[in-house]
Each structure stands twice: as structure tokens, then as C-alpha cells.
C-alpha positions as CSV (number, residue, x, y, z in Angstrom):
1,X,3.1,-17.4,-33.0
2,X,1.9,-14.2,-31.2
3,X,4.6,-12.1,-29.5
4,X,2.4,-12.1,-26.4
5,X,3.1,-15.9,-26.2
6,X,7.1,-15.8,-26.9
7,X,6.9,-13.1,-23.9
8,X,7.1,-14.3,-20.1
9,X,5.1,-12.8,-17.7
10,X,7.7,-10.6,-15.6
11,X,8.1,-8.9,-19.3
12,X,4.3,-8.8,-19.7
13,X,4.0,-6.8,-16.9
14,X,6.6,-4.3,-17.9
15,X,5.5,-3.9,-21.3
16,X,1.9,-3.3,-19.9
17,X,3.4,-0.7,-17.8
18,X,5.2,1.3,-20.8
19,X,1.8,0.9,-22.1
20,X,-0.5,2.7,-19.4
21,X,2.8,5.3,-18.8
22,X,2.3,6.5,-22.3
23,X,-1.3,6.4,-22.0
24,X,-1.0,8.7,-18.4
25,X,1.5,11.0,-20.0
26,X,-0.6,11.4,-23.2
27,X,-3.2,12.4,-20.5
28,X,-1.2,15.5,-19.2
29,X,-0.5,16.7,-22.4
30,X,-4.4,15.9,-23.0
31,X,-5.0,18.1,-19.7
32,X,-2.1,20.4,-21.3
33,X,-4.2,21.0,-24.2
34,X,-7.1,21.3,-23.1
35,X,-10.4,21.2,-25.1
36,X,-10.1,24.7,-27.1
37,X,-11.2,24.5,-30.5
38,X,-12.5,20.6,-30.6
39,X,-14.0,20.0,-27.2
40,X,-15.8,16.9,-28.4
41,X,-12.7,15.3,-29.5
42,X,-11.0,16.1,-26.4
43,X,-13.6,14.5,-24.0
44,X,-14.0,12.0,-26.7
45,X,-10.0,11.5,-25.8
46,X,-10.0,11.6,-22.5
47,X,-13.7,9.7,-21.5
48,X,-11.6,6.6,-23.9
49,X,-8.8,7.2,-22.1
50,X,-9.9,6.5,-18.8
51,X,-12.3,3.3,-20.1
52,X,-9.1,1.8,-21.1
53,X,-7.4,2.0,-17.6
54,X,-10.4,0.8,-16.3
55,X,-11.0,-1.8,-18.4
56,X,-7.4,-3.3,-18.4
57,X,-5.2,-2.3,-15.6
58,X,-8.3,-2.4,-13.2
59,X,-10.0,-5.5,-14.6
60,X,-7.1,-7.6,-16.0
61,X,-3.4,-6.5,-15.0
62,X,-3.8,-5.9,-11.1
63,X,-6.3,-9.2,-10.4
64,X,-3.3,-11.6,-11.7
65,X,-0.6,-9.5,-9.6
66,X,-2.7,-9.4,-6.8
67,X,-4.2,-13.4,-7.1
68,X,-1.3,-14.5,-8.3
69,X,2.6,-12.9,-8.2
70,X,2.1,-11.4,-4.7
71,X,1.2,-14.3,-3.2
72,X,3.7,-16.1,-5.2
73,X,6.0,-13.7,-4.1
74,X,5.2,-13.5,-0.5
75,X,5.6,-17.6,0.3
76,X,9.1,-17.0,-1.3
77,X,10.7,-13.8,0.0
78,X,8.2,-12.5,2.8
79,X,10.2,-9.8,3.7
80,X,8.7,-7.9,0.6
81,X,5.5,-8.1,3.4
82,X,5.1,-4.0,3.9
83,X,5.9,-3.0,-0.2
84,X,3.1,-5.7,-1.2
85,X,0.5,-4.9,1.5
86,X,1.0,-0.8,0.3
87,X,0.9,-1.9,-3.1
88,X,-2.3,-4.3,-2.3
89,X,-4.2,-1.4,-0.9
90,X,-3.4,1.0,-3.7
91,X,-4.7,-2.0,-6.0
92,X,-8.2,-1.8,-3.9
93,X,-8.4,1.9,-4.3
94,X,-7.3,2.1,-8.0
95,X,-10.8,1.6,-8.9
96,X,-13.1,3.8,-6.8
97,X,-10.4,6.5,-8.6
98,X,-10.8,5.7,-11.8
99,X,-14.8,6.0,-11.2
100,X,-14.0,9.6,-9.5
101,X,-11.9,10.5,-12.7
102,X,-15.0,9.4,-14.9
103,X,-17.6,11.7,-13.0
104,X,-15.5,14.7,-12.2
105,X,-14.8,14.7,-16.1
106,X,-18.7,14.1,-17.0
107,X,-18.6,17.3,-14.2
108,X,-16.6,19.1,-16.8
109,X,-18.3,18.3,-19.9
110,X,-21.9,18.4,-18.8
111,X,-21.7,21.9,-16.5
112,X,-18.8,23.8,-18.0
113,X,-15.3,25.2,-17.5
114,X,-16.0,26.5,-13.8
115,X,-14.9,22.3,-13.5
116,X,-12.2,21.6,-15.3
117,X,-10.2,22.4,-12.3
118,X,-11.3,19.7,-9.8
119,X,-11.0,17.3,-12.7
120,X,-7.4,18.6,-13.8
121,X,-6.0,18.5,-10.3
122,X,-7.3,14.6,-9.4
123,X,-6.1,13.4,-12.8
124,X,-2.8,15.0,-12.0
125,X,-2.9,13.4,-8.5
126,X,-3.8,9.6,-10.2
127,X,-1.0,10.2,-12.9
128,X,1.8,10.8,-9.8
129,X,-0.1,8.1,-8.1
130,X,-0.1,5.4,-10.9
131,X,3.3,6.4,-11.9
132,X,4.8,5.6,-8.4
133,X,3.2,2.8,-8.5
134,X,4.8,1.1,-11.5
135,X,8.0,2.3,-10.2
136,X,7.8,0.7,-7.3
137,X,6.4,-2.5,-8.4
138,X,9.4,-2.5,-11.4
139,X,12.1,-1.6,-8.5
140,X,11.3,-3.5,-5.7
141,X,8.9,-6.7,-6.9
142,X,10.0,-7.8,-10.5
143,X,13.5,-8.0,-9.5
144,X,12.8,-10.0,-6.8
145,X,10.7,-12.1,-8.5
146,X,13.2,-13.0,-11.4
147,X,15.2,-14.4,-8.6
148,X,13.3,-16.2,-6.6
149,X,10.6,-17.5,-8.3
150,X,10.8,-21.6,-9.4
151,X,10.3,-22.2,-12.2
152,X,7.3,-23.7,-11.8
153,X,5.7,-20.6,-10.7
154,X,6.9,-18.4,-13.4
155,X,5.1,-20.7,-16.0
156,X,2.5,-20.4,-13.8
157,X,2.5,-16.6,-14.3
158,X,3.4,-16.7,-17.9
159,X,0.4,-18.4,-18.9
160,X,-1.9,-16.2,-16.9
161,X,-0.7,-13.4,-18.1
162,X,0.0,-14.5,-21.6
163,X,-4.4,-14.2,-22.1
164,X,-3.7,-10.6,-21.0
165,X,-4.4,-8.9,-24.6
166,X,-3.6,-5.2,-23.7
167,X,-5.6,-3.4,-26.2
168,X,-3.4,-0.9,-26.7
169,X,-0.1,-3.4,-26.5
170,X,1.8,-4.9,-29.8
171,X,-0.8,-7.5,-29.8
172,X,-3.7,-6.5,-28.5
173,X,-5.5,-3.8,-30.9
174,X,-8.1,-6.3,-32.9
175,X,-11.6,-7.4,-32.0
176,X,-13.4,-5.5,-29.7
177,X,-10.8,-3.1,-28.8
178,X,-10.4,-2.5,-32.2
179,X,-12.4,1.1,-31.9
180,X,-10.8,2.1,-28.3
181,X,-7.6,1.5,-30.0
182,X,-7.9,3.5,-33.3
183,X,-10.0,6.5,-31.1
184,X,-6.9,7.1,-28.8
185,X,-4.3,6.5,-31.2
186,X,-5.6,8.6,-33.9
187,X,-6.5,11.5,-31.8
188,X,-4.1,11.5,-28.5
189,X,-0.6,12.9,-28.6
190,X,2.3,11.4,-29.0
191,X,3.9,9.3,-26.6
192,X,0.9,7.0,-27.4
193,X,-0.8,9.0,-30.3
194,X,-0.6,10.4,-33.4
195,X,-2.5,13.4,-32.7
196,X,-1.0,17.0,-32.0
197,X,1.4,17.3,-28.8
């Protein structure tokens, strides 16, 4: 049996936020670094970096909080009204950011240095961003949900969540993430890489 499967969903989401933490720290060291001496690896880095948040968090982990807990959530304690609605519209933004992110780094790489810095300063802004996020969504949502959910609901949620396959999660680095996976790990720094900090 898979450890995604032995895992409910509450823990899912947790785990996939350890997950994209490490991947946004790794991204200020990235930033930190900067591309001196192997600039191809370090937009290589970066340009895989910010495919995987699109590609998961934007494509798979927000659609089941957002179609599924929150509302979920909302028939059983709507008092958690404002914290969702401010998390729903940061949800509905998170994309059109990531898609900034990809150009202004494209910016960087295709015209030169003189670019770096609008790049450097939004990616900073989406790390404190995402960050906060996650925060608030572990301090004020999860812990609601683990007590008022019926159990019916969370099964609900664990299953949906269960065909979340995080590519860079325990159980998610095979198939067709197989690449993304080894390309960040082998050249990003640690908390999420083995490359140089």
C-alpha cells in the first residue's frame, strides 16, 4: 500500500505544504545564489521550479480546497466566512502570479542582468505571500476542520486528495514527473535539493 493512501487528507495537505515551503525557500537561496558561473543551470532551476508550483499547487492542491474543504468547511463552521473568502481570492490570483514569475524570469534570461531585479523582488513578494498563506490555512482552517468535519466528509476529502501525487512528495517522483523531480533535486539547494546552499 502507497503511503499516500494510509494518509488522510487534512495530513495531505500539510505534507504538500512542507513540500512547496521547501521548494520556496530553496528559491531564495536560488535568488541568493544567483546565476554566476552556471547561469543555464540556474534558470534551468528556477524556470522547473516555478512549472512545479504551477503545475501542482495551482492545478491540483487549491481546486480540491477550494471545490471541496472550504465549502465543506463553510456549511459546518461559517464563521471561518472572512479567513476562506481572503484565502479564496488569493487562490484566484495564485495563478496570474505564477504566470508573472515565468515572464519576468524569461525577462531576465533573454535581455540580461539590467532584470534580475524586477524578477528577484516579485519572487520575494510570492514567497512572503505563499508562505502566509500556508500559515494561515494550517492555523485557522485545518484545525477547524479536524473538529468539525463528519466523518463522512473527511473520507470525502481523503479520497480526493489521496489521487494528489505531489511530484516532489514521498510518493510522487515516478512517471512523468520523473524528470522535474530529478532536475530540482539534483541541482537546487538544500532544504529540497542536493545541490550547493
Amino acid at each position: 500500500m502507497e503511503a499516500t493512501t494510509r494518509r488522510g487528507a487534512l495530513q495531505i495537505i500539510r505534507d504538500e505544504h512542507s513540500t512547496l515551503g521547501a521548494i520556496l525557500r530553496s528559491l531564495l537561496q536560488m535568488l541568493a545564489r544567483g546565476p554566476a558561473g552556471n547561469p543555464g543551470q540556474f534558470f534551468d532551476v528556477v524556470r522547473a521550479m516555478l512549472f512545479y508550483i504551477d503545475e501542482f499547487p495551482e492545478k491540483r492542491h487549491h481546486p480540491k480546497e477550494s471545490g471541496l474543504l472550504f465549502p465543506m468547511l463553510l456549511r459546518a463552521a461559517p464563521e471561518l466566512a472572512p479567513v476562506v473568502d481572503e484565502l479564496e481570492r488569493e487562490h484566484a490570483r495564485g495563478e496570474a502570479r505564477i504566470r508573472e514569475l515565468q515572464h519576468l524570469l524569461l525577462r531576465w534570461e533573454l535581455l540580461g542582468d539590467g532584470h534580475s531585479g524586477m524578477f528577484s523582488d516579485a519572487a520575494r513578494d510570492y514567497v512572503t505571500f505563499y508562505l502566509h498563506h500556508m500559515k494561515v490555512e494550517e492555523a485557522h482552517v485545518l484545525p477547524v476542520a479536524e473538529r468539525v468535519l463528519a466523518s463522512t466528509e473527511r473520507a470525502e476529502l481523503d479520497v480526493a486528495f489521496r489521487t494528489n501525487r505531489d511530484p516532489l512528495g514521498p510518493d510522487g517522483h515516478q512517471g512523468s514527473y520523473e524528470r522535474l523531480f530529478t532536475r530540482i533535486v539534483m541541482n537546487a539547494p538544500a532544504p529540497i535539493g542536493l545541490g550547493p546552499a
